[in-house]
MIMIVEX-140913 format. One record per atom (N, C-alpha, C): atom name; x, y, z. Coordinates in nm, 4 decimals. Example, Ala and Ser with C-alpha at 12.3 -4.5 7.8 and 13.67 -1.06 7.14 Angstrom:
R   at         xx         yy         zz
R    N     1.3190    -0.5690     0.7800
R   CA     1.2300    -0.4500     0.7800
R    C     1.3200    -0.3300     0.7800
R    N     1.2850    -0.2250     0.7080
R   CA     1.3670    -0.1060     0.7140
R    C     1.2900     0.0030     0.7870
***
This chain:
R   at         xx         yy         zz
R    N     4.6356    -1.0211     9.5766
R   CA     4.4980    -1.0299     9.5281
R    C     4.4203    -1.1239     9.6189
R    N     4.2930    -1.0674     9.6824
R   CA     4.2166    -1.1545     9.7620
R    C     4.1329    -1.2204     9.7012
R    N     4.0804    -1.3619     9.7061
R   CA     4.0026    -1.4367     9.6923
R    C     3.8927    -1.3945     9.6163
R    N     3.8189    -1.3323     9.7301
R   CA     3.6714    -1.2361     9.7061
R    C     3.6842    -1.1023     9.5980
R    N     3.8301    -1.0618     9.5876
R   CA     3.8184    -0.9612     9.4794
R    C     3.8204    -1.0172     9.3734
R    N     3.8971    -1.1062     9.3412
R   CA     3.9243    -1.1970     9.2222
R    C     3.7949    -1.2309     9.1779
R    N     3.6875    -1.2943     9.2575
R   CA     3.5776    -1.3538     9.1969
R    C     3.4698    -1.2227     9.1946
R    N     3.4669    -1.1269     9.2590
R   CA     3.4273    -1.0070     9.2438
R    C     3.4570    -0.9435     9.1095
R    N     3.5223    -0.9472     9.0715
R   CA     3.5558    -0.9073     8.9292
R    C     3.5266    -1.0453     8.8120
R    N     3.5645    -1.1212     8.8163
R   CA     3.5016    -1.2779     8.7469
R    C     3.3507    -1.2234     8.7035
R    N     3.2532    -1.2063     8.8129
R   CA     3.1619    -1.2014     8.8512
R    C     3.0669    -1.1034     8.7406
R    N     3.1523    -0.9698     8.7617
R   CA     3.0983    -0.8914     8.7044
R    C     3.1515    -0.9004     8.5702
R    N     3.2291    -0.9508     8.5066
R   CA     3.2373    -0.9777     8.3870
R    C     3.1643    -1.0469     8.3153
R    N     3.1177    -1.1895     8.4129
R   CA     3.0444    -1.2531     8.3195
R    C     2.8820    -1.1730     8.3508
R    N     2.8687    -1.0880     8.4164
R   CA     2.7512    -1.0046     8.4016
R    C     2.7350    -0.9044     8.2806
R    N     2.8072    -0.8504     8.2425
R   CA     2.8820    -0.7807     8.1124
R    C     2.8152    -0.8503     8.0176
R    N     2.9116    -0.9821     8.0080
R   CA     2.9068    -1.0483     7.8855
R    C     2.7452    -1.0540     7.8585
R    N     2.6867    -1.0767     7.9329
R   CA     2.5296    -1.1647     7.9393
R    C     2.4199    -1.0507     7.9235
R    N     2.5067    -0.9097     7.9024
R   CA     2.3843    -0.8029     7.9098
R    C     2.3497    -0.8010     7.7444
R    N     2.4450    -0.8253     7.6712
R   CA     2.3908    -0.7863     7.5095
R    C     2.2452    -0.9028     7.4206
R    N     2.3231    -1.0347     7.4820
R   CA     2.2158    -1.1368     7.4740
R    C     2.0883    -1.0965     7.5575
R    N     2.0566    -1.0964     7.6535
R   CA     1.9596    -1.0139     7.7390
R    C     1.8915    -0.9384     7.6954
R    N     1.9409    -0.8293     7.6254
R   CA     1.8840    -0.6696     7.5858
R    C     1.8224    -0.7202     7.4391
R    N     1.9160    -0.8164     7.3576
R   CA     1.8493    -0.8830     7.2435
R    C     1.7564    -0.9423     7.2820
R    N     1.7039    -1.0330     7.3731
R   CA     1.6023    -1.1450     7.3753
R    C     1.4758    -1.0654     7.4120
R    N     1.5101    -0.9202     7.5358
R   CA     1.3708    -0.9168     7.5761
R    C     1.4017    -0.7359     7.6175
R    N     1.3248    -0.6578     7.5437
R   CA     1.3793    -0.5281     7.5094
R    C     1.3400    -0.4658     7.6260
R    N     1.2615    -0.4529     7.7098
R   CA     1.2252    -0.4742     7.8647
R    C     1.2646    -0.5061     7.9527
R    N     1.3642    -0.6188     7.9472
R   CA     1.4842    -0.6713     8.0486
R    C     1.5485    -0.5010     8.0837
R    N     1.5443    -0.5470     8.2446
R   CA     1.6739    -0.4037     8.2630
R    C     1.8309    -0.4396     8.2452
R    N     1.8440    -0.5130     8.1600
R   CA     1.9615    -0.5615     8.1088
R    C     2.0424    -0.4012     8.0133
R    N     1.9042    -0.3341     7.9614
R   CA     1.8929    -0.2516     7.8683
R    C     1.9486    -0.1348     7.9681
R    N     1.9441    -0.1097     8.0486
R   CA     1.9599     0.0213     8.1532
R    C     2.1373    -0.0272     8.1613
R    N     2.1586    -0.1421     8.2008
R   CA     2.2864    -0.1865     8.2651
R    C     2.3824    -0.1767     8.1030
R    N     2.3031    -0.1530     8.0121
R   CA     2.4029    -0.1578     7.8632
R    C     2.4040    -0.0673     7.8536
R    N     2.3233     0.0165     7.8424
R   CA     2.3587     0.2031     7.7963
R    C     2.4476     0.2424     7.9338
R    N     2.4390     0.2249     8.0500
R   CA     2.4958     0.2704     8.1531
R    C     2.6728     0.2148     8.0677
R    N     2.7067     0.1000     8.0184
R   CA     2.8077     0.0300     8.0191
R    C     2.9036     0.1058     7.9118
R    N     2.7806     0.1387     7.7931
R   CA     2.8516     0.1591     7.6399
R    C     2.8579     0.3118     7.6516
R    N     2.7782     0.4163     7.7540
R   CA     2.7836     0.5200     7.7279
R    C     2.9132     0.6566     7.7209
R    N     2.9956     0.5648     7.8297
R   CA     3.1309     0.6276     7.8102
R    C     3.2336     0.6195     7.6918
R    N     3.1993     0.4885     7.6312
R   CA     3.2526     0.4802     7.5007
R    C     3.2066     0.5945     7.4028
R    N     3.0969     0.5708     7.3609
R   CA     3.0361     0.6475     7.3018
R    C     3.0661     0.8067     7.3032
R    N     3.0548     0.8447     7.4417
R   CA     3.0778     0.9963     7.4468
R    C     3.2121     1.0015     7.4242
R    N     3.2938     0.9556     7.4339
R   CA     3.4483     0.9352     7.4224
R    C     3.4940     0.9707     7.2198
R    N     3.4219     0.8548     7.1361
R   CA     3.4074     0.9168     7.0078
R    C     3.3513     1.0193     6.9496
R    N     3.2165     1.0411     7.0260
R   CA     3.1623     1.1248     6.9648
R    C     3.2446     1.2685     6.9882
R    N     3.2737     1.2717     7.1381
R   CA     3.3966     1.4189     7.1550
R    C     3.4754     1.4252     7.0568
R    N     3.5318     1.2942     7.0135
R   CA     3.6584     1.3258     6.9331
R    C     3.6256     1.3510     6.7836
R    N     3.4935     1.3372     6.8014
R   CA     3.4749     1.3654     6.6482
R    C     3.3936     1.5658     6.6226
R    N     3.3758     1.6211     6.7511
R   CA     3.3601     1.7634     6.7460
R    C     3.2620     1.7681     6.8091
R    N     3.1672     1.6622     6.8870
R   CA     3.0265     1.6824     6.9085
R    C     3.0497     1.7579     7.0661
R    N     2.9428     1.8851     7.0676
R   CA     2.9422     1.8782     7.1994
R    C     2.8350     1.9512     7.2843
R    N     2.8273     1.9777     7.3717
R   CA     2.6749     2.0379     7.4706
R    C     2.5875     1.9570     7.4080
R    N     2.4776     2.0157     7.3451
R   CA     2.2827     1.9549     7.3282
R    C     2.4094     1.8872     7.1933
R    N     2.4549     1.9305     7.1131
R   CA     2.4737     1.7940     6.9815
R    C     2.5394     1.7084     7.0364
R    N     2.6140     1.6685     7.1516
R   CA     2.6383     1.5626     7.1800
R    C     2.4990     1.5028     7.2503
R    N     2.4676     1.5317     7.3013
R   CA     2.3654     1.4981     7.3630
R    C     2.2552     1.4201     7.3029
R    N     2.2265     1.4749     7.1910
R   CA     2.0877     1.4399     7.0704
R    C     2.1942     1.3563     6.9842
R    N     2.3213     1.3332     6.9568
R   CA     2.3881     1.2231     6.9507
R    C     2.4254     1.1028     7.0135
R    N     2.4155     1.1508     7.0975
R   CA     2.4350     1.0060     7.2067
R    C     2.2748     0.8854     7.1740
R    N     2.1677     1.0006     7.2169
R   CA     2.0048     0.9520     7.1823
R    C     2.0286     0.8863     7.0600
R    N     2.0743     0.9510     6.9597
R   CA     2.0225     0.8862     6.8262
R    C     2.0707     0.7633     6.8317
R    N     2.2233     0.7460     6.8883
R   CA     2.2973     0.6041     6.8840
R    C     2.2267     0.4753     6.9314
R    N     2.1836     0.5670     7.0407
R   CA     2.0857     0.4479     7.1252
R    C     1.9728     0.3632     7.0856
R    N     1.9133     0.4638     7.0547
R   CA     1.7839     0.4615     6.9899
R    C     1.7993     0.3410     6.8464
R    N     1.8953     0.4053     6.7812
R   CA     1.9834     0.2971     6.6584
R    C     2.0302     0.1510     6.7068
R    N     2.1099     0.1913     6.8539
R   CA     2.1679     0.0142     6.8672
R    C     2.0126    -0.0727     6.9115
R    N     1.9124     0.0356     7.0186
R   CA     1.7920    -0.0879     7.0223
R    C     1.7201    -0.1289     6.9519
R    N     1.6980    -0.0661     6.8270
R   CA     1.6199    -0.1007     6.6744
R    C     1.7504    -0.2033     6.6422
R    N     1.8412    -0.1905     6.5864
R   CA     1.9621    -0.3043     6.5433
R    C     1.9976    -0.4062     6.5731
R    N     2.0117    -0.4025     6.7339
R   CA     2.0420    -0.5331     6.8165
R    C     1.9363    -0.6802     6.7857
R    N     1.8488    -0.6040     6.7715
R   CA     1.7303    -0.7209     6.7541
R    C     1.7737    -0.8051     6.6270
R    N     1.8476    -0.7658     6.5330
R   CA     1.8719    -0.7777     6.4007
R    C     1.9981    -0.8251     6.3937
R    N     2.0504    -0.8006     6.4868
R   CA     2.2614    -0.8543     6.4865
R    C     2.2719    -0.9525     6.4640
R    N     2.3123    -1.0545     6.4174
R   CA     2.3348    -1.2082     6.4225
R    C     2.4889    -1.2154     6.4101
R    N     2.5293    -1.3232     6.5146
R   CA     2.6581    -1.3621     6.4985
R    C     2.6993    -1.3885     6.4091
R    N     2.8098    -1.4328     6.3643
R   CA     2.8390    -1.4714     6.1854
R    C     2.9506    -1.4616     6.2200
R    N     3.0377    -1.5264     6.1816
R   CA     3.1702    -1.5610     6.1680
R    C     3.2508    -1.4927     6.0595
R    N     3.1099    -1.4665     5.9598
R   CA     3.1230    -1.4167     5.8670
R    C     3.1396    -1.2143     5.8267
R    N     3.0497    -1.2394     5.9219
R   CA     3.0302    -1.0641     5.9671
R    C     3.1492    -1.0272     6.0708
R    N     3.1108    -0.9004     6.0840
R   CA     3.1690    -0.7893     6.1505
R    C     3.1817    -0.8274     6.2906
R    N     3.2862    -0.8296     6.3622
R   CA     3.2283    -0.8241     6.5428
R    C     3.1596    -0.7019     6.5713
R    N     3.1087    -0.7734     6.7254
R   CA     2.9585    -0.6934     6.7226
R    C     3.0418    -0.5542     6.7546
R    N     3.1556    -0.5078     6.7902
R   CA     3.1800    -0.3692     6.8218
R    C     3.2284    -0.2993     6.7134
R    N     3.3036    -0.3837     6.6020
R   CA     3.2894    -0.3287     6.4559
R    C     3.1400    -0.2295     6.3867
R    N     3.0522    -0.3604     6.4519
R   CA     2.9373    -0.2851     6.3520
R    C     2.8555    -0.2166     6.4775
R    N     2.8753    -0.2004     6.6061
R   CA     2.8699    -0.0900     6.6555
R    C     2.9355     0.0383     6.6519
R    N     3.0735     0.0136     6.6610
R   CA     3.1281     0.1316     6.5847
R    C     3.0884     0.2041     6.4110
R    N     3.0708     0.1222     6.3738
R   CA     2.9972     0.1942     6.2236
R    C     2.8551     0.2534     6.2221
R    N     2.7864     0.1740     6.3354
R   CA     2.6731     0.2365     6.3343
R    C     2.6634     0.4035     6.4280
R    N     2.7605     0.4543     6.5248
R   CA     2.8420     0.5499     6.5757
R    C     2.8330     0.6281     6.4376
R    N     2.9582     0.5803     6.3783
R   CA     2.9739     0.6553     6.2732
R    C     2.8951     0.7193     6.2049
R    N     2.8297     0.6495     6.1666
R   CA     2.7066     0.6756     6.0162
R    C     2.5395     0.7541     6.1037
R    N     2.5990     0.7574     6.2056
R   CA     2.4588     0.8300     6.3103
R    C     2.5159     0.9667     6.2983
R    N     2.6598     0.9688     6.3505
R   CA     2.7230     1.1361     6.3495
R    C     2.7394     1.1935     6.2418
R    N     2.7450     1.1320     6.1190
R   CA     2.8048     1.1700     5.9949
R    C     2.6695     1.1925     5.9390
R    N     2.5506     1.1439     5.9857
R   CA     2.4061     1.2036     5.9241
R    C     2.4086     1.3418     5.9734
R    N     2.3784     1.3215     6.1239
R   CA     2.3620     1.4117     6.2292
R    C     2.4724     1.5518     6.1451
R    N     2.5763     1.5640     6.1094
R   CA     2.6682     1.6506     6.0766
R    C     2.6612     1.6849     5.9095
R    N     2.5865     1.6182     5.8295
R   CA     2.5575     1.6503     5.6590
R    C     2.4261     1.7188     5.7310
R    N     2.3202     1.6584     5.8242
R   CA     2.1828     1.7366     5.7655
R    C     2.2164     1.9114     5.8531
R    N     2.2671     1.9000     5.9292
R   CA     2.2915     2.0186     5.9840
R    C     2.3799     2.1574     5.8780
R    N     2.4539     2.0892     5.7823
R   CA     2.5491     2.1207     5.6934
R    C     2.4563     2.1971     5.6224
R    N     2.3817     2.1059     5.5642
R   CA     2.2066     2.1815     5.5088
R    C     2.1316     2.2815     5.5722
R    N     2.1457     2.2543     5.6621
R   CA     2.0507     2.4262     5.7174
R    C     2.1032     2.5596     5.7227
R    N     2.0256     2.6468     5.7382
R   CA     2.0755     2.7794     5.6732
R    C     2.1475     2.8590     5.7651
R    N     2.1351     2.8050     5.8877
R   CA     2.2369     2.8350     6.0030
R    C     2.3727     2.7748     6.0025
R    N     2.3699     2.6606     5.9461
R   CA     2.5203     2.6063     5.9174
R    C     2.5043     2.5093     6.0328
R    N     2.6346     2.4434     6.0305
R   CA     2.6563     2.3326     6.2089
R    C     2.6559     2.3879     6.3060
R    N     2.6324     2.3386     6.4336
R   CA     2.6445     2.4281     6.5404
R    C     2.7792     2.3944     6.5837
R    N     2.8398     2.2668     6.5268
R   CA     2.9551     2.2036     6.5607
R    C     3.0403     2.3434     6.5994
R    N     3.1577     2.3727     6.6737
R   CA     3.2586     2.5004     6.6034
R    C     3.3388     2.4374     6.5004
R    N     3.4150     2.5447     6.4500
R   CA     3.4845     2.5282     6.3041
R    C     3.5447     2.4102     6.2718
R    N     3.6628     2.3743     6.4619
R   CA     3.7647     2.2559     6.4188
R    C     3.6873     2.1138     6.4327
R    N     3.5889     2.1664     6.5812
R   CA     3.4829     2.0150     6.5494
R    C     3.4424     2.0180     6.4289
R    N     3.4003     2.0627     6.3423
R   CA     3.3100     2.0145     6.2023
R    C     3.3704     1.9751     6.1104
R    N     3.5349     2.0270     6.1076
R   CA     3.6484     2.0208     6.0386
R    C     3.7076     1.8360     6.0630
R    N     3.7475     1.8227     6.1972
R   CA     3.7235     1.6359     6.2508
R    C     3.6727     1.5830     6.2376
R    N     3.5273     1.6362     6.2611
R   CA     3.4371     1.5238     6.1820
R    C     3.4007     1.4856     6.0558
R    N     3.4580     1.5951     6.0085
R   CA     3.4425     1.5926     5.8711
R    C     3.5378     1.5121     5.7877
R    N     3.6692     1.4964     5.8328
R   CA     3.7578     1.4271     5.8427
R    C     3.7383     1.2182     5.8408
R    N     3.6378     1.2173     5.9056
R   CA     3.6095     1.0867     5.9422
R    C     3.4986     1.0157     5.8486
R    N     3.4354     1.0726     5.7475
R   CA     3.3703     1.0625     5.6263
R    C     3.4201     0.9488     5.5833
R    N     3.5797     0.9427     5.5924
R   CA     3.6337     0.7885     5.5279
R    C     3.5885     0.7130     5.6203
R    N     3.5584     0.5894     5.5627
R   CA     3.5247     0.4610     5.6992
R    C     3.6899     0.4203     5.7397
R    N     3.7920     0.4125     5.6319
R   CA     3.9353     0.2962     5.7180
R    C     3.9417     0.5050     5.8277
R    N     3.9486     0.5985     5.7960
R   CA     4.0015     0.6865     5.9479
R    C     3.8939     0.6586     6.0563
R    N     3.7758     0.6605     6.0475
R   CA     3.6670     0.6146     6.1432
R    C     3.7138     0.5187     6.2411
R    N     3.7393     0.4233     6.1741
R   CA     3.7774     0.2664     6.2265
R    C     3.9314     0.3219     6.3466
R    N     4.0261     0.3444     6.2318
R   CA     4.1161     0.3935     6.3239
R    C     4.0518     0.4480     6.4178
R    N     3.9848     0.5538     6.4560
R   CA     3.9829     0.6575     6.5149
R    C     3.8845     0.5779     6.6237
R    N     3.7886     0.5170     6.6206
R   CA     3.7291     0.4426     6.6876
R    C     3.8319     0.3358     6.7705
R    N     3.9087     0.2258     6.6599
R   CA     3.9848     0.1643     6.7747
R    C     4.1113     0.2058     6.8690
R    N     4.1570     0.3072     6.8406
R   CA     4.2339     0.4310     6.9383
R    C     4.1299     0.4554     7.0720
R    N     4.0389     0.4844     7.0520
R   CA     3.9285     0.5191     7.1297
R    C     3.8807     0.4410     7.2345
R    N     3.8710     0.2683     7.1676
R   CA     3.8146     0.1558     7.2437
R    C     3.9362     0.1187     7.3594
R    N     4.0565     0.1246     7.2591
R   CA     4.2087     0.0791     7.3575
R    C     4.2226     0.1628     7.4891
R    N     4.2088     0.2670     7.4448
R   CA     4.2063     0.4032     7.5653
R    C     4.0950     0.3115     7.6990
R    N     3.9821     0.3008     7.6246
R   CA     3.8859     0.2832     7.6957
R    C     3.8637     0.0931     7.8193
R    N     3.9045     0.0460     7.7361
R   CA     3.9224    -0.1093     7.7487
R    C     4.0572    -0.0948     7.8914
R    N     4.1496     0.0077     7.8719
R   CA     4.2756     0.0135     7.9787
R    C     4.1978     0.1037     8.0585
R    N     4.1421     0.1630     8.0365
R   CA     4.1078     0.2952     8.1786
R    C     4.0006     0.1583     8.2329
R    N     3.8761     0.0499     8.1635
R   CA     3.7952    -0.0012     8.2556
R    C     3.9414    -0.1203     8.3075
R    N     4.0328    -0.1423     8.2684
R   CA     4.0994    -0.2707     8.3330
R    C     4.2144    -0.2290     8.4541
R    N     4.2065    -0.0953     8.4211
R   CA     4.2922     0.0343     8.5754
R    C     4.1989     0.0322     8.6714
R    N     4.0555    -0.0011     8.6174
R   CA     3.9483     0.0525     8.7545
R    C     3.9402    -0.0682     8.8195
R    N     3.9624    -0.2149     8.7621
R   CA     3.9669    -0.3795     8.8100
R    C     4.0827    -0.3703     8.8725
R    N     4.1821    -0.3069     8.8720
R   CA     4.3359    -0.3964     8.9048
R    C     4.2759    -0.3014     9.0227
R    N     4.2467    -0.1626     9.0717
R   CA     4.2136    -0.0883     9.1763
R    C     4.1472    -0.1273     9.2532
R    N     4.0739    -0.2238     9.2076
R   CA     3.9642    -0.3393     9.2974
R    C     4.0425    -0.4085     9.4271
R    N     4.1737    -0.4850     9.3222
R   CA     4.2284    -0.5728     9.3265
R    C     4.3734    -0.5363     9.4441
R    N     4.4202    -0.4463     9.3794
R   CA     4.5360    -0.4046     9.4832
R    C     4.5048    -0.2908     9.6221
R    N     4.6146    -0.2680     9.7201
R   CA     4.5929    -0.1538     9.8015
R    C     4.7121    -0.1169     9.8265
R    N     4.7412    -0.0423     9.9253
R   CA     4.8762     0.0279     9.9346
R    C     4.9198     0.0956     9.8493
R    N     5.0495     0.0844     9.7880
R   CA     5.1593     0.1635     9.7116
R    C     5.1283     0.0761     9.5188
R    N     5.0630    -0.0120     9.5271
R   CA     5.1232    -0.0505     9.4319
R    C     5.0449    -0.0098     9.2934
R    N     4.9263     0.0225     9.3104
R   CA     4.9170     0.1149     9.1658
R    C     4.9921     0.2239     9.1496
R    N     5.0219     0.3405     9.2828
R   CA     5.1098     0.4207     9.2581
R    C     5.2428     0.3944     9.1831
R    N     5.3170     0.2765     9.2427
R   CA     5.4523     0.2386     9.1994
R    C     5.4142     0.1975     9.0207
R    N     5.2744     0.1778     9.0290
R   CA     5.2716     0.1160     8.8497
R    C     5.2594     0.2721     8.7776
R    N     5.1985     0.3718     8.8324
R   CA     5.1686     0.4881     8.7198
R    C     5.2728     0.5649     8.7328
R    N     5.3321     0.5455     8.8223
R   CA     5.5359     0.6468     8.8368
R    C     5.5658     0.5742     8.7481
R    N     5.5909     0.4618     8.7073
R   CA     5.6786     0.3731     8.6449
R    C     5.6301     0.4447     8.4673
R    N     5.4750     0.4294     8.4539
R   CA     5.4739     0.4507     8.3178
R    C     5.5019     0.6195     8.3379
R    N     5.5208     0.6562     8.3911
R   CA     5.5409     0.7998     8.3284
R    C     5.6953     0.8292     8.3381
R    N     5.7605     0.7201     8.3479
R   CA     5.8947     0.7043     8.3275
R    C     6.0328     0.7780     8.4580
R    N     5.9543     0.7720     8.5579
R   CA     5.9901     0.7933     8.6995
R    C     6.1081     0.6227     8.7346
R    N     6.2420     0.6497     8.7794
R   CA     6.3497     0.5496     8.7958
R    C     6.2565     0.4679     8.9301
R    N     6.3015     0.3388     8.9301
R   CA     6.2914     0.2334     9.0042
R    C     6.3560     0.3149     9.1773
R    N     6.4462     0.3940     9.1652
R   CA     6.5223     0.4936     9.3075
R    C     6.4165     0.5932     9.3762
R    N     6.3879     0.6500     9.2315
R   CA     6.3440     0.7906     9.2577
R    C     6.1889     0.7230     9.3097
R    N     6.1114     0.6166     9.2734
R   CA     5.9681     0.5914     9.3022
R    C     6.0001     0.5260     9.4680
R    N     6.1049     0.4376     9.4686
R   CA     6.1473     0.3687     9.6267
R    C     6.1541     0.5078     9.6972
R    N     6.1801     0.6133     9.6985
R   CA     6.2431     0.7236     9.8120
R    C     6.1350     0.7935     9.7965
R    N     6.0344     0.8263     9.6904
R   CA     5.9017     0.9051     9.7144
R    C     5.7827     0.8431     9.8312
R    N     5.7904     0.7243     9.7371
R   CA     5.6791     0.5873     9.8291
R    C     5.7404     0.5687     9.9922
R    N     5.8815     0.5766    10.0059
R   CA     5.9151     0.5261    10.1193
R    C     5.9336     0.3768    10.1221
R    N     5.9600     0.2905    10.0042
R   CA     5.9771     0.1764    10.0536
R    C     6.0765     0.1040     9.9533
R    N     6.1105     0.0063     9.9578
R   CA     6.2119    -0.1096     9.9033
R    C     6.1942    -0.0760     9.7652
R    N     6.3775    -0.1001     9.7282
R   CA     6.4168    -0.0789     9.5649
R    C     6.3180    -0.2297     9.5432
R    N     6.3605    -0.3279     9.6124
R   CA     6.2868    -0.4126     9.5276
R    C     6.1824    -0.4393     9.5638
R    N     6.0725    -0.3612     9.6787
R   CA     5.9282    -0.4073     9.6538
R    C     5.9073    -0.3180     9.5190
R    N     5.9311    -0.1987     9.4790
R   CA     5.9117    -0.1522     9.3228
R    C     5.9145    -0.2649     9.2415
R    N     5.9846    -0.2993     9.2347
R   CA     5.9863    -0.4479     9.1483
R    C     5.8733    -0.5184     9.1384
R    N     5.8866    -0.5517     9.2599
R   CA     5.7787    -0.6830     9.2691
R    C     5.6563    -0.6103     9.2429
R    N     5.5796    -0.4852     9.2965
R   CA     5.4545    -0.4323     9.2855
R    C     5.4061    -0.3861     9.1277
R    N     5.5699    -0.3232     9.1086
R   CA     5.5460    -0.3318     8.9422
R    C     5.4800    -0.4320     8.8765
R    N     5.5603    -0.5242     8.8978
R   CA     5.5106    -0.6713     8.8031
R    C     5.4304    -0.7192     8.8253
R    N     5.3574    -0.7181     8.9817
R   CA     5.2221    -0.7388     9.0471
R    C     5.1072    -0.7149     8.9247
R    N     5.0896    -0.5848     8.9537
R   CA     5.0118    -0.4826     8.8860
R    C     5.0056    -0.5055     8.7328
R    N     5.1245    -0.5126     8.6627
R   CA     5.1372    -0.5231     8.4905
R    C     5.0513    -0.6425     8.4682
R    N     5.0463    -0.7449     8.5575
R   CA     5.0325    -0.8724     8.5062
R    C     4.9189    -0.8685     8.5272
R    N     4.8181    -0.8550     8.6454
R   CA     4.6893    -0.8354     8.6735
R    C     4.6213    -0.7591     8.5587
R    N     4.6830    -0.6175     8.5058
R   CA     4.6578    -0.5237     8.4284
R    C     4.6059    -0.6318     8.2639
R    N     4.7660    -0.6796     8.2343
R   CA     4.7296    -0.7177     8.1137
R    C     4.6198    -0.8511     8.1063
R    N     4.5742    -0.9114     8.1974
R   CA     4.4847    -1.0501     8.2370
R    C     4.3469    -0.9837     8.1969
R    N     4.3717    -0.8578     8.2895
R   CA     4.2451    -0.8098     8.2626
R    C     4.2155    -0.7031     8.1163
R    N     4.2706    -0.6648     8.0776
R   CA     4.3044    -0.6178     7.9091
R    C     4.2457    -0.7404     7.8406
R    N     4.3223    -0.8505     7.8375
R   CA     4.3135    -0.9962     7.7737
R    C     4.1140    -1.0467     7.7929
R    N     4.0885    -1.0438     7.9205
R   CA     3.9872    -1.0728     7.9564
R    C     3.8334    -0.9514     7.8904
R    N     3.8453    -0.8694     7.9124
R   CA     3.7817    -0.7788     7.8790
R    C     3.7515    -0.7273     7.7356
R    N     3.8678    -0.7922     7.6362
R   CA     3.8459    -0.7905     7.5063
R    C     3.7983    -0.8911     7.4577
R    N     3.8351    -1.0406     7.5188
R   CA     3.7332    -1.1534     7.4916
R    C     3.6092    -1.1513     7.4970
R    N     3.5590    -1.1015     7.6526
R   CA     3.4453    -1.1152     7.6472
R    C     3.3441    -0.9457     7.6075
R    N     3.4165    -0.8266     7.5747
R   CA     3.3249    -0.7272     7.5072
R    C     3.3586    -0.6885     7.3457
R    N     3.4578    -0.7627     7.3016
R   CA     3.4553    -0.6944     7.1934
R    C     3.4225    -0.8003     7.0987
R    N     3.3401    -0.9106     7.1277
R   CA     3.2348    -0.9956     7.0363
R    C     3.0830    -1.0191     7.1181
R    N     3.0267    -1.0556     6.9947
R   CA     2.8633    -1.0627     7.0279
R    C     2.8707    -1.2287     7.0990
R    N     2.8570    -1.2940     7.2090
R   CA     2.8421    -1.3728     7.2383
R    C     2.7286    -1.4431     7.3423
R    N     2.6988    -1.5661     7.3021
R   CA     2.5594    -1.6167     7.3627
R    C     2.6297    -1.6573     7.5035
R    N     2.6921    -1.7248     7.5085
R   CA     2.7611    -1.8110     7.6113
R    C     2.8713    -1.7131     7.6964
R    N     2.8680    -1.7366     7.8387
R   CA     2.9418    -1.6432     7.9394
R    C     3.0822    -1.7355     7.9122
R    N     3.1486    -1.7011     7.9344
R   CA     3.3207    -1.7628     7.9867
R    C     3.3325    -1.8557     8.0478
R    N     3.4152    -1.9477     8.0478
R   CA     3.4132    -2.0097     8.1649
R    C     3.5324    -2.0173     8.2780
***
């Protein structure tokens, strides 16, 4: 790990952190561009799994938005309350689950198809929502902390990390790669450890509402 990548990534984290305070204080800040750009893969990520798709994902995604910039203004930390991705995730919820009753009502029916309307319909409970949402975030939180460690390493050694999870021998990855039983080792453990720092890091600072960057 080089110097400059290390703080290259630092960097942009505590840029992360500082966009939700931002987008709260001044609704005009392009803090607001750099948050929908941030949250939007999440988002489309649940909403797929809940049946949405073409123009209803689409006019779903809007409504969410439209919902977190009316809300945000209104969030207050609380120790007491929800973290802020809790009650972003509920507010997800309760946008699709409108979006999918008023359509239910019209005389055309959902446009959802059968098994989407059937999943989403499914998610009506808030504890499967929640599940189904934090399945969703974990997925999501490891694919952004795969795209940091990629920052971070070169050569063989993310390869030697995704043979490994797909359960490829310590032999068989040395004789594909071309190199040492025990640089596998070492690149393995390279990689895991960077991986989970940044897992660790990335849930501190996105999955609460916070004023203050990291230090």
């Amino acid at each position: 790990m080089t110097k400059n990548s290390s703080q290259s990534v630092k960097d942009s984290l505590l840029t992360r952190v500082s966009l939700l305070q931002q987008a709260r204080e001044d609704e005009n800040h392009p803090a607001w561009e750099e948050l929908l750009k941030f949250y939007e893969p999440f988002v489309s990520k649940v909403l797929l799994s809940m049946g949405f798709r073409g123009a209803d994902l689409d006019d779903a995604k809007q409504q969410v938005f439209v919902k977190l910039w009316r809300g945000l203004h209104t969030y207050e930390r609380d120790p007491e309350r929800a973290l802020f991705r809790t009650w972003f995730a509920r507010l997800i919820r309760n946008t699709a689950l409108n979006i999918i009753r008023s359509k239910q009502r019209q005389p055309a029916g959902p446009s959802l198809d059968d098994e989407g309307s059937r999943k989403a319909n499914q998610l009506a409970e808030e504890s499967e929502m929640e599940k189904r949402v934090e399945r969703e975030w974990q997925e999501y939180v490891v694919e952004l902390a795969m795209d940091r460690a990629r920052l971070v390493f070169s050569g063989h050694a993310i390869d030697v990390f995704l043979m490994s999870l797909e359960g490829q021998s310590v032999e068989h990855i040395a004789t594909t790669l071309g190199i040492k039983i025990n640089t596998v080792y070492i690149l393995k453990h390279r990689v895991k450890t960077v991986l989970l720092k940044e897992i660790k890091q990335l849930k501190r600072d996105l999955e609460d509402f916070t004023e203050e960057s990291p230090a």
